[in-house]
N, C-alpha and C positions, 0 to 999 in steps of 0.2 A: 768371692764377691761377684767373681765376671760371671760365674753359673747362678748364683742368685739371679743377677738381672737377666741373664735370655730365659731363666723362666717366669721371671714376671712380665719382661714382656710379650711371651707366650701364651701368657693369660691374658694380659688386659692392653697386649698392642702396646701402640706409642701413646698411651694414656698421662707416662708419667710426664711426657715432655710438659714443659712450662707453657706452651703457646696453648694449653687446655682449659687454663685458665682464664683465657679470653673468646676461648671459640668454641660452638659447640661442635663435634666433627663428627660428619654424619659418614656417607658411606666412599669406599673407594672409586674413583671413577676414569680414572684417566693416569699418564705417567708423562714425561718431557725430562729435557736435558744430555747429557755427555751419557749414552750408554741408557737414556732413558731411566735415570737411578730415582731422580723425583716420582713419588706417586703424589699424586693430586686426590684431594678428598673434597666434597661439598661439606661446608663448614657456614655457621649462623655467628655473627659477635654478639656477644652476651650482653656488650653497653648498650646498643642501640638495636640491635635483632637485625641487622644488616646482614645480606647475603653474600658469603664469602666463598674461596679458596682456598685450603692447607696445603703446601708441600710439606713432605716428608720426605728425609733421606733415611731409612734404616742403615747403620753402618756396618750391620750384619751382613751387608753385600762386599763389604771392601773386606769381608774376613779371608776370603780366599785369594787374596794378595798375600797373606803371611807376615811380609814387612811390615812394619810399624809404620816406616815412612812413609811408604806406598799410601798407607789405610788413609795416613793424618794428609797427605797429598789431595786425597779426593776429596777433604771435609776442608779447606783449604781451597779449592776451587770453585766450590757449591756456596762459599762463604764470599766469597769473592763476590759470584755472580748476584746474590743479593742486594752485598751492599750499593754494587753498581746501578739496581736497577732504583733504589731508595734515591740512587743522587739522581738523575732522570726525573723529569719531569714532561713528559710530553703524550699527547694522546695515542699515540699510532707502540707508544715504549709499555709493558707491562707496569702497574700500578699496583703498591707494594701498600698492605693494610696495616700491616702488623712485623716488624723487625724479626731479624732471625734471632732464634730462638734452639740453646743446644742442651744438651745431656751428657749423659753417658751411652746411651743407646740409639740417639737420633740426632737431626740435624731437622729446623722446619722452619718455614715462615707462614704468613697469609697474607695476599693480595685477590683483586676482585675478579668475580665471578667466571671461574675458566669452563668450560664445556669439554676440552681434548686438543695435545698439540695438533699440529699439521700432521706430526709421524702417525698417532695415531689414525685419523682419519684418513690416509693415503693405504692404512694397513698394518703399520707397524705396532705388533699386540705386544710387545716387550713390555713384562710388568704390570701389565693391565688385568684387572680382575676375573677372576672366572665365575658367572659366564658376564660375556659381552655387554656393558648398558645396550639398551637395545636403538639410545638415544646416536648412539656411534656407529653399532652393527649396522645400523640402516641409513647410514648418512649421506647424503648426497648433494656436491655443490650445483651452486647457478652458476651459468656462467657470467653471471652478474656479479656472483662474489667473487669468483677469483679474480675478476675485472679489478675491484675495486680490493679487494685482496694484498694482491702483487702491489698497488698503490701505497695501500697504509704502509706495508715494508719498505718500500722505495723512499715514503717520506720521512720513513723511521731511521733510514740508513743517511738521507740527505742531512737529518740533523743532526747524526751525528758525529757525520763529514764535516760540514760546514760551519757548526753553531758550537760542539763540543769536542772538534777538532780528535775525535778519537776513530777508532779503527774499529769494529766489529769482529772478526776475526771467527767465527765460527757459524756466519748464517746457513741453517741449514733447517732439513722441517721440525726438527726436534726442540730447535729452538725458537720453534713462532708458534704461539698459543692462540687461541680462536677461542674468545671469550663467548659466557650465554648471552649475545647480543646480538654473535656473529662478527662482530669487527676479529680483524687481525693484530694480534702485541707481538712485537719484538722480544727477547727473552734473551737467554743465554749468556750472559753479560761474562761469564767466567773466563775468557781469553780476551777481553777488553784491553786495547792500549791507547795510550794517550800520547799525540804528536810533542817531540819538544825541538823547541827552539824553530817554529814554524816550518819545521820539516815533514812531507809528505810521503815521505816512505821509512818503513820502522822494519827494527831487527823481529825476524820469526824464526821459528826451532823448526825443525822438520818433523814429519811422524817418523816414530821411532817405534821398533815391537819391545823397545828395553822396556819403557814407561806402560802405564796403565792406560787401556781406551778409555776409561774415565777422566782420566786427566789432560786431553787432546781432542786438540777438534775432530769433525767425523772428517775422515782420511780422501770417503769420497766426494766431498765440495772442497776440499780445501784448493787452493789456486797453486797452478803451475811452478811460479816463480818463489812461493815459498818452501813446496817442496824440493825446489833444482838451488833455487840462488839464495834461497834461506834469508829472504827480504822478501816484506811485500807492502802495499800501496793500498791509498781507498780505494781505488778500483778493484784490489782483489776481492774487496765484498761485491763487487759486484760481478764479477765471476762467479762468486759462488752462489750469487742471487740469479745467474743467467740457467746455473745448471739445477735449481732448485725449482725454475718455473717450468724448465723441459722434465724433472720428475713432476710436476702438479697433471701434466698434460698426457705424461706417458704410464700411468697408473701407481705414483709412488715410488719411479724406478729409476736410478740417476744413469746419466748417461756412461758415467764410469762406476764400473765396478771392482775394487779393488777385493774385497775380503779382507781387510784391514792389512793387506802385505805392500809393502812400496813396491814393488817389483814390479804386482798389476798394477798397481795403479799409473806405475809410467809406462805399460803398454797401452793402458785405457787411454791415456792423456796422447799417443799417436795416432792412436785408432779414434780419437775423438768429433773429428769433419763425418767419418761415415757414418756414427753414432747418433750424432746430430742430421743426419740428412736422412734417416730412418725416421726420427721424432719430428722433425718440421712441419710433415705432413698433419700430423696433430696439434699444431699450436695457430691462433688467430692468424690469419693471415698479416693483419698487421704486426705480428710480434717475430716471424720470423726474423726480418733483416734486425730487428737493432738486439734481438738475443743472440743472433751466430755472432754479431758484433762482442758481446757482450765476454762468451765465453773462447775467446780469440784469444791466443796464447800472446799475440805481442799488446801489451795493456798500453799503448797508444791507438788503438783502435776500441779500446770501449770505454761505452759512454760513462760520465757522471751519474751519481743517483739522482743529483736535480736535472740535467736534461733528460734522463728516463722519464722521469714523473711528467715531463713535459709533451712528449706522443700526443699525436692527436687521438691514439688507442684510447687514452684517459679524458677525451673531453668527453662527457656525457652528463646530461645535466643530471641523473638517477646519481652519477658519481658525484661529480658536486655537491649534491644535495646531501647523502652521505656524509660527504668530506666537514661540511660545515657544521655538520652536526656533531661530529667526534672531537671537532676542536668548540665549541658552544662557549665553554667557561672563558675563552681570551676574547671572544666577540663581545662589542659592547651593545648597550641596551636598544640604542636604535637598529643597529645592525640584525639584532634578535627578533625584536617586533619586526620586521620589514620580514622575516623568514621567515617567520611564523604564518605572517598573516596572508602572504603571498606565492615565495620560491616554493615554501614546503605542501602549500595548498596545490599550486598546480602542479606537482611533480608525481604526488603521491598515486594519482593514478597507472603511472607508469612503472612505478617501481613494484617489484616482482612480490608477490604473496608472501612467500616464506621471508624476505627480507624488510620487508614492510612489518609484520609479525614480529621477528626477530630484532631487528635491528632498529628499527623509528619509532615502533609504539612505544618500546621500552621506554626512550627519553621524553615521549609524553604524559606520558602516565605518572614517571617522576617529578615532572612539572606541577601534576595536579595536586602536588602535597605540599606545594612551595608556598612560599608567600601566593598572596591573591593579586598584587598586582601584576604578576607574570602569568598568572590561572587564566585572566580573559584573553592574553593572547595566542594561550595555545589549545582554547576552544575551537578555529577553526580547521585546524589541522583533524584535529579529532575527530570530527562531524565530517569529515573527509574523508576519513578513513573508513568510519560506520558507514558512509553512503557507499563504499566501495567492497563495500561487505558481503557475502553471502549472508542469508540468515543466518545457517550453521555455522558459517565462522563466529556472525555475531555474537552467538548463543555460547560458542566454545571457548572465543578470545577477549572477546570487549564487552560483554552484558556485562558482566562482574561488575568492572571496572566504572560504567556509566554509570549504573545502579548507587555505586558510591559517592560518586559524583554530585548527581540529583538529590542525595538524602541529607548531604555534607551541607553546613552552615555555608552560604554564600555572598559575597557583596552584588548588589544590585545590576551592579555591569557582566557578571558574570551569568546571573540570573535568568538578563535580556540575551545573552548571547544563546544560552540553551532555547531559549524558549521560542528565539527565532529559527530554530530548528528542529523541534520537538517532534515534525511533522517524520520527521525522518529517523528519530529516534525510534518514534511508536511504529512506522512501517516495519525496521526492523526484529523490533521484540515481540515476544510470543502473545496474543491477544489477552492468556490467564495472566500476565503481568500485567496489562495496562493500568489495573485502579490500583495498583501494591503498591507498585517500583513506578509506574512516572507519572500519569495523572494527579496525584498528590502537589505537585511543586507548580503546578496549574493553577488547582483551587487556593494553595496556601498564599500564592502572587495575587490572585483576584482578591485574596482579603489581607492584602500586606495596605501598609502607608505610603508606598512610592509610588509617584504616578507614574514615573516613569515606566515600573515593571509592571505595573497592574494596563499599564497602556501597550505593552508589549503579549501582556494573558492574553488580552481580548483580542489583539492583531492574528494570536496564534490561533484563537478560537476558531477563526475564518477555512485554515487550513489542513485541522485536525479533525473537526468534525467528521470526520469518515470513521473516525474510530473511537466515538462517542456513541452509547445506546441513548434507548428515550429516558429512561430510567437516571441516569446522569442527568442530562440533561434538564431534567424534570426536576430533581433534587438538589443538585449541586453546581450548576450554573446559572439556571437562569434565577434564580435569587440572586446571587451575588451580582449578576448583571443589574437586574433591579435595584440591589442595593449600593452600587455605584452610584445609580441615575438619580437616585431619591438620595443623598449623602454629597453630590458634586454640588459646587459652585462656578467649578468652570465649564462653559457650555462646550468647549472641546472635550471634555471627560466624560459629557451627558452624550454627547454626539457619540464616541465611542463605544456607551456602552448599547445606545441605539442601533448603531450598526454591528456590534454584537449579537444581537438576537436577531436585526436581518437576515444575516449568516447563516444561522441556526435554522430559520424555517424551513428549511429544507428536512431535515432530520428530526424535527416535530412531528406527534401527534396532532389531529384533527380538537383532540378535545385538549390536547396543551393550549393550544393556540386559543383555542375558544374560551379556555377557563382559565388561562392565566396573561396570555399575551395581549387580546384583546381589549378584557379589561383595564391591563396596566395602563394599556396607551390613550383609552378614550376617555381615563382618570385626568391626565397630563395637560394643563393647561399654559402650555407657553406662549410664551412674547417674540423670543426670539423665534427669527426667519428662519434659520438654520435649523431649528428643533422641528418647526413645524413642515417644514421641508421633508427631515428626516422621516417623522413618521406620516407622511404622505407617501415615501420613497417606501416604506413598508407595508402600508395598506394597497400601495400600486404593484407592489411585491405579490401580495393576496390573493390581488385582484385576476392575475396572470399565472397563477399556479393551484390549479384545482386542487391539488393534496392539499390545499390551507382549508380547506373546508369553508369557504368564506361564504353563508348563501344569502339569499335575498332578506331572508328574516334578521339576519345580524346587520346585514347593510343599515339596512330600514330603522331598528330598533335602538342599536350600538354606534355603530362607525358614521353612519352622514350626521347624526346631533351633537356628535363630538367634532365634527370637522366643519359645520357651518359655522361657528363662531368664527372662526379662523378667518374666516372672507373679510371679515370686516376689519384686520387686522392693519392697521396704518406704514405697518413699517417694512409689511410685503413689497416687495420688487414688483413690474408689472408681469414680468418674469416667471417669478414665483406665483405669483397670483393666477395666471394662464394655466401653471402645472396645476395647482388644488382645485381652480374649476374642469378642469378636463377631466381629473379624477372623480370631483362632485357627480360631474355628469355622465360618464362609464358606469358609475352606478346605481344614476335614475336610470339609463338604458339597462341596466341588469337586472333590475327590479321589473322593469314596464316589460321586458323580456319573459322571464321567468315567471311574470303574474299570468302573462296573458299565455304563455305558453300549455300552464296548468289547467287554467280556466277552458281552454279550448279542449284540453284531453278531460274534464269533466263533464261538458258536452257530448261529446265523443261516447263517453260509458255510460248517458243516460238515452241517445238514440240505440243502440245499442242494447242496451236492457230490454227495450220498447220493442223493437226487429224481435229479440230472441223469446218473445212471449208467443207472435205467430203461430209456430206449428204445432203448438199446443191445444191453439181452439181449430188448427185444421185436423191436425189428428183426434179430437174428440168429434169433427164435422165427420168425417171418413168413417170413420169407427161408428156411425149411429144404426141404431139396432131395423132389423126387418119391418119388426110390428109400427116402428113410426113409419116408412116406407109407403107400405098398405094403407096406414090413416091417411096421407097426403091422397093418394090413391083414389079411395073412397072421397073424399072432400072437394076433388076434383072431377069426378063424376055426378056430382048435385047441383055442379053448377058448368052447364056446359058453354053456356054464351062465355063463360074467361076461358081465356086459353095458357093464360101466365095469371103467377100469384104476386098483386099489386104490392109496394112497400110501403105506399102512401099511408095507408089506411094505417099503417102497424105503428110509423114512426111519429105520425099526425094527427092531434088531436083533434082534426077537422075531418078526418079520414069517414068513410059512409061507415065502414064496419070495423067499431072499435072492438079494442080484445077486453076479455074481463079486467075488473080491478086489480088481484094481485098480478096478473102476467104486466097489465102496465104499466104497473110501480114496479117492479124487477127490472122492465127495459128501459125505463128513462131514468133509475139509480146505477143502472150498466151505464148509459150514454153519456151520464153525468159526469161518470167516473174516469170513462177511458181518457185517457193523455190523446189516445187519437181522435175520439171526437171534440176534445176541447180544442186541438191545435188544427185542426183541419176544417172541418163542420163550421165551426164559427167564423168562420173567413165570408160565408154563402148563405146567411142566416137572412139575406134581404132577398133572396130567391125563394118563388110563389112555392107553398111545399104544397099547394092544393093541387098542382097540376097533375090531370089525371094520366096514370099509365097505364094504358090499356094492354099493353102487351110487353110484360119483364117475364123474365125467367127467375130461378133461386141464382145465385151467386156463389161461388166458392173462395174464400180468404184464403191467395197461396204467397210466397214467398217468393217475389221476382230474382235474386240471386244476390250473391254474396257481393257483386260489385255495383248493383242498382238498388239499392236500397227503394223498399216502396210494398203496395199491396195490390193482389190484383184479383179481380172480380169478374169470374168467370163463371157464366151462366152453366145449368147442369142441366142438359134437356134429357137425361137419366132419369131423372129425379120427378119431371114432370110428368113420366108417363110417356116421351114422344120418343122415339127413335133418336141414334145418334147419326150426322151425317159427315160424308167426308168432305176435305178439305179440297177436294177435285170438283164437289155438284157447283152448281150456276149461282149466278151472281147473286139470283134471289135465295139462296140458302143463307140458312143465319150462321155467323161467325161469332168466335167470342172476341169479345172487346174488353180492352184489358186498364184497369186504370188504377197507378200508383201513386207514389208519396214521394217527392224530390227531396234532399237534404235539408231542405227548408221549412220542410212540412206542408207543401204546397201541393195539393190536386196536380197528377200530370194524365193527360191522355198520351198511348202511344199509336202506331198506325197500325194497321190490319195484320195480321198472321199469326200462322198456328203458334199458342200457345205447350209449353209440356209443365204438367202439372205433375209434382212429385206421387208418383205410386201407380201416375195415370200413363205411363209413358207411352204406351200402344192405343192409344182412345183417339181420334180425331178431334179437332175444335175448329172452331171458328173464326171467320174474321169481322168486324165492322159494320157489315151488311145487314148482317142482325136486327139490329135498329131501326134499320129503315125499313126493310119489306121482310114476311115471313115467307109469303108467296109470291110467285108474280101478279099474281090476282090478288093479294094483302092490299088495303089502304096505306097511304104512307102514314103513320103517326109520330107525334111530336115526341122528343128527346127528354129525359127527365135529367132535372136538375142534380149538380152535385151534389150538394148539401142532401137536399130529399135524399138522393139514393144512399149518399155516406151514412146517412141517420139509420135508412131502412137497416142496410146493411146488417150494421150493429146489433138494432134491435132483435133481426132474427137469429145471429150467432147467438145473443143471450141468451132468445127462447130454447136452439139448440140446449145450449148449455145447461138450461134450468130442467129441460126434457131429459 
């Protein structure tokens, strides 16, 4: 029968123990206890899918004792330590899920979720799987945990000195477990004694090599006095807590080394002071004096577990915070909410990543599956933690979690508390989640029944818009804002959602605004001040941020015929009433702005046009052929008494020598036509056009330059036949005389000097003198009128033209 079962359970493990039937057991991961004989397995409970811990004792280990008694000795002490830790109740004491549970070929129970003893993590791979979780291989304390560590065992040993008046009797790192939280449990209960008759020191065995190191505490914490005087006290746990925290500091390695032989172990225990002053160097400075206290062979020199716990080493509020936490379930409800919403919110900054992670989220997270009246107060903390996040962390430790949070049926207070934080939710998740995972809980509040939440959307709307597109916006808010505003009775609710799409205009399209905000608001005919307030407060928004596209045509058309009713409104403040006309008249000044500003650069491109027509009829004047040249030529040699070719005659019906019929209907349908004879010419139309001009030259139409706008008429004694002269001969040489057009369209004469005609650059001209005398022997004659010459002008560029 006994070979049956080592091959069944060589096949299918410790399958058959009975604790299988409540747990599902997953892989091995850790060992603890006398000899490290527990393996530790992660384990699921089948009733509620709760994450657990299995120990297991295979008794296959006790086979090479041989004795029967020996065997049944060690299942006998593992039984023990169990049951002790079942009557224990305390946060800082290991927490037992499921009873022990035996066989024929094991011994096991399950309590909550272990990670690896102390032994393990300091090194000790006794029992542990091959290869390494790589959750242990790579482990590394804070000195935050051990901090707070050494604490939980202090508190652990304090109660049960003081509260269960029992003795400990084997602390050591195999017997303290470090749960997946990170906190530190107490364990090993299997050498537990209980004070009787209120006596504080109790009968201890010495180690002995007769008995099995399984059935014995580890030889090297055990205290002085039990080994020499075979009694010992609560202070010996704390000897052996003094020499458990110089192994934490000194790599796992106790100050004494016995090799399980008493012999060394009472050399160790002399050699102990140098031992200790080799390790000092690495322990907190604060810890030195009260642990060499601690591990003092005369136990009137060390301390209590409750004045240990007491150190000002342990005041830190990261510990506290902690501390409160591990004990939560005996704190009452006010005491809870005041952490929550406070101690735990300001602390969490300080406390370290990995134990934040580890240790705090966990008990929030569990919060969020509780009742819902405990759910709002431990939203802050949460959003405390997110704000304190990397994204990568976010992404790796807390999206999940939020994600569920958001999608989970909620009550209303819970609702407002997200939502007043939402801004910091969505900073930290990835922007392809934004419409999945949390804008959803947005839009479904803006069309829930509570005013409350639906007045907490729109507050949120103010601060989140950064991470809103137009497209949202367009489709899935601002309706609902609308349908608030059109749906409320209370003007607080209309107010709100007014100031909702205030908000917004920022993050608006030019044509949102136009084709749907607009409109809404010049639809809205309120009574109330406060409405009509508001949406002046949005129009004066508008009016001050050119991305709204607000321009004259909408002012004009839209916004002032909706907003002058409002003037007359009786129940305006004078107050109020000053804001709507100030705004009124901001935007008759934007309008009388913008009208005239237009109207002035339309002006602008029709002188403009008119200028850039010029050197078109000069370049066609420049460019005229030889053969007309020679006709001037000739026409001018038939008549020698002129010396210049009059323009009277050409432009004036009263003129001695009219030109044919069609050349004079060609020039008076040119003169009619030009913009420059109607705007100039007609100013001097009561000026004698008969007067006669005895002495003109031809003229040439050039373009005074790009900054004097104007025309200038500059005689061509080329043209006539007569020599050109320079600008050096005497007074009586003729100059040209030059005369343009001011911005006005007004005749300008300017003063005397050389002109440069474009193409002409090396030609000499004239000045003013012209006019007056040809020679010095010339008579003086009389000056011909504007108008007359404007006309002539004309007329002969069109003869040009027509030629």
């Amino acid at each position: 029968m006994e070979v049956f079962s080592m091959i069944k359970n060589a096949v299918i493990g410790d399958g058959t123990n009975p604790i299988t039937q409540h747990f599902d057991i997953g892989r091995h991961v850790a060992s603890a206890g006398p000899e490290m004989v527990w393996k530790i397995y992660d384990a699921v409970r089948k009733s509620d899918q709760k994450e657990a811990s299995v120990f297991i004792f295979d008794k296959k280990v006790a086979d090479k004792l041989y004795k029967p008694k020996r065997k049944e000795a060690v299942s006998e002490v593992l039984r023990k330590c169990v049951k002790n830790l079942e009557r224990f109740q305390h946060p800082q004491i290991l927490q037992v899920y499921h009873p022990i549970e035996e066989c024929y070929d094991s011994v096991a129970f399950a309590s909550e979720p272990v990670l690896a003893s102390l032994a393990n993590l300091l090194g000790n791979q006794e029992r542990m799987p091959t290869p390494i979780p790589p959750e242990i291989r790579d482990f590394a304390f804070h000195e935050m945990e051990i901090k707070y560590g050494i604490l939980q065992i202090t508190e652990a040993l304090s109660y049960l000195h003081n509260t269960e008046t029992c003795l400990h009797g084997n602390v050591c790192p195999s017997s303290i477990l470090i749960s997946k939280r990170g906190a530190w449990k107490l364990a090993g209960m299997g050498f537990l004694q209980v004070a009787r008759d209120g006596k504080e020191s109790f009968m201890a065995n010495p180690w002995t090599n007769k008995a099995s190191k399984m059935v014995q505490p580890d030889l090297d914490y055990i205290a002085p006095e039990v080994q020499v005087d075979k009694r010992c006290f609560y202070v010996s746990d704390m000897y052996s807590m003094g020499i458990t925290i110089c192994a934490i500091h000194n790599g796992g390695r106790s100050l004494v080394n016995s090799m399980y032989n008493p012999a060394e172990y009472t050399k160790g225990i002399q050699l102990l002071s140098i031992s200790f002053g080799d390790a000092a160097s690495k322990l907190p400075i604060q810890l030195v004096e009260p642990v060499e206290k601690m591990i003092n062979r005369d136990i009137r020199y060390r301390p209590t577990a409750r004045l240990f716990s007491l150190l000002k080493f342990f005041s830190d509020s990261v510990v506290s915070c902690l501390s409160f936490l591990d004990s939560l379930p005996q704190k009452d409800a006010g005491e809870v909410t005041t952490f929550y919403t406070k101690t735990l919110v300001d602390t969490i900054p300080k406390i370290p990543k990995k134990i934040l992670y580890q240790h705090v989220f966990p008990f929030i997270r569990d919060e969020l599956y509780t009742e819902s009246d405990k759910l709002v107060h431990v939203i802050p903390p949460l959003i405390a933690i997110v704000q304190n996040a990397s994204r990568e962390e976010y992404r790796l430790k807390l999206m999940t979690e939020i994600n569920k949070l958001l999608a989970m049926p909620k009550n209303a207070l819970v609702t407002i508390a997200l939502l007043e934080k939402l801004d910091i939710i969505l900073f930290k998740t990835p922007v392809e989640a934004h419409k999945i995972q949390v804008l959803p809980i947005l839009y479904n509040t803006l069309d829930s029944n509570n005013s409350l939440a639906r007045e907490a959307a729109m507050n949120a709307l103010g601060a989140i818009k950064q991470h809103l597109d137009e497209d949202s916006i367009k489709k899935m808010v601002l309706p609902r804002a609308k349908a608030i505003f059109n749906n409320a009775n209370n003007v607080k609710v209309k107010m709100n959602a007014l100031m909702c799409i205030d908000r917004l205009l920022d993050r608006m399209d030019k044509s949102v605004i136009s084709d749907n905000v607009i409109p809404f608001l010049t639809k809205i005919e309120p009574e109330d001040p406060e409405i009509v307030m508001a949406i002046t407060g949005i129009f004066r928004h508008m009016m001050t941020d050119k991305r709204c596209g607000l321009t004259h045509a909408l002012l004009a058309l839209q916004v002032m015929p909706s907003l002058l009713p409002h003037t007359t409104n009786a129940l305006l403040t004078m107050e109020e009433f000053g804001v709507l006309m100030d705004l009124l008249r901001d935007m008759f000044d934007a309008i009388d702005r913008n009208r005239r500003n237009k109207m002035k650069l339309e002006a602008m491109h029709d002188d403009e046009t008119i200028r850039g027509s010029a050197p078109n009829i000069i370049g066609m004047q420049r460019h005229r052929s030889a053969a007309h040249i020679d006709d001037i030529k000739r026409s001018r040699e038939k008549d020698h008494s002129r010396h210049f070719l009059s323009v009277d005659h050409v432009s004036h019906p009263k003129s001695r020598t009219a030109p044919s019929t069609p050349e004079l209907k060609d020039r008076q349908r040119f003169t009619a036509a030009s913009p420059i004879s109607q705007r100039r010419v007609s100013n001097h139309s009561s000026v004698n056009a008969n007067k006669d001009l005895s002495d003109h030259k031809q003229y040439s139409l050039v373009p005074e330059g790009p900054m004097s706008p104007g025309i200038n008429l500059i005689p061509d004694d080329s043209s006539m036949g007569f020599p050109r002269r320079s600008s050096t001969q005497s007074l009586g040489s003729p100059v040209h005389h030059r005369l343009s057009v001011d911005a006005n369209g007004k005749p300008r004469r300017h003063s005397a000097g050389p002109v440069v005609v474009p193409g002409e650059m090396n030609k000499p001209h004239y000045g003013s003198g012209y006019f007056n005398q040809m020679t010095p022997n010339t008579p003086r004659r009389s000056q011909p009128s504007l108008a007359s010459l404007s006309n002539s002008v004309m007329a002969l560029f069109q003869s040009k033209l027509n030629y």
